[in-house]
N, C-alpha and C positions, 0 to 999 in steps of 0.2 A: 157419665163423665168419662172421657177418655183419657187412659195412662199416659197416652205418650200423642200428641199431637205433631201436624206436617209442620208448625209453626218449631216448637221445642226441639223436633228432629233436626230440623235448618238449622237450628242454633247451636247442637251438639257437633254437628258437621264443619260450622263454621271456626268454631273453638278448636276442634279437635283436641290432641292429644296433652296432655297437660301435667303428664309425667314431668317430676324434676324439679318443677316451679316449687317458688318458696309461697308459703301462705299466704302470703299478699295479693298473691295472682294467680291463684287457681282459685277460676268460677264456679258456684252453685248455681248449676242452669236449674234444674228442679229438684223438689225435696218433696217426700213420702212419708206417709205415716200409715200406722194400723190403726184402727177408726177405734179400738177396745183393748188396744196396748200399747206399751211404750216404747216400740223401736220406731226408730226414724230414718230414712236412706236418704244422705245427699249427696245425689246424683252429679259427679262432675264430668262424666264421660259417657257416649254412649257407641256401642259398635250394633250399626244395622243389619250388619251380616250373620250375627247371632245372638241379634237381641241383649245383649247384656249390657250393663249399665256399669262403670265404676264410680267410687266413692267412699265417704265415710259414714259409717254403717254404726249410730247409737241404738244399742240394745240394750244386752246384758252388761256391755260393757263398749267401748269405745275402739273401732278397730277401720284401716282402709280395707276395702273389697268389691269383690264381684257382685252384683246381683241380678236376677233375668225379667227381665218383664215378662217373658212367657209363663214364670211362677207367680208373678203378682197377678196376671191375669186368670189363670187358673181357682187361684186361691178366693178370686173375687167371685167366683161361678162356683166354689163352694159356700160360699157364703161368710168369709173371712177375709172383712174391707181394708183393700190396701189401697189408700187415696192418694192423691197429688193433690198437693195443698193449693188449691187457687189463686192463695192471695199471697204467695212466694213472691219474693223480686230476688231478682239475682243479686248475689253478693258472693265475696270472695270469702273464704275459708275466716280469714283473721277478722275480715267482719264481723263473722259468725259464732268466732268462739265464745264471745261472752253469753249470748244464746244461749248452745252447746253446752258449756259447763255452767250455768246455772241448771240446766235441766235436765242434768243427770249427777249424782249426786255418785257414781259409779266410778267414773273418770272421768279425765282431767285434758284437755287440750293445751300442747305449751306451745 
């Protein structure tokens, strides 16, 4: 299964940059998980020039960030599943929350 498809890539490009928006309107293009833990990357940006992805980033705890496809791919060729969930549809952030904070008991989305 491929991380990042020419379809999703389209999509990050067409969204662009999504800085600033209130939660109503920054899109979840796609969201990650570890296939044997509990973080989860929802990817709302993506820059092809180096690979990285931004978003909100539920792990240990609730935070926006960076993260690289070049490390999820790696880590998958160690043998450490970081999937893109199939059956995602896009939703915006305040769709999300109830999601989100039901499934992390860690923090809290306001």
């Amino acid at each position: 299964m491929k991380l990042l498809t020419k379809t999703i890539k389209k999509r990050f490009r067409k969204i662009g940059c999504q800085d600033g928006l209130p939660d109503e309107e920054v899109i979840v293009v796609a969201k990650y998980f570890h296939a044997c833990g509990h973080w989860t990357w929802y990817a709302t940006e993506f820059n092809a020039e180096t690979n990285m992805f931004f978003g909100l980033v539920a792990g240990d705890f609730l935070e926006w960030g960076y993260f690289s496809l070049d490390e999820f791919e790696e880590l998958r060729r160690k043998g450490i599943f970081i999937e893109r969930d199939l059956y995602f549809q896009e939703a915006t952030i305040e769709e999300l929350k109830t999601e989100i904070n039901e499934s992390y008991s860690f923090g809290t989305l306001k």
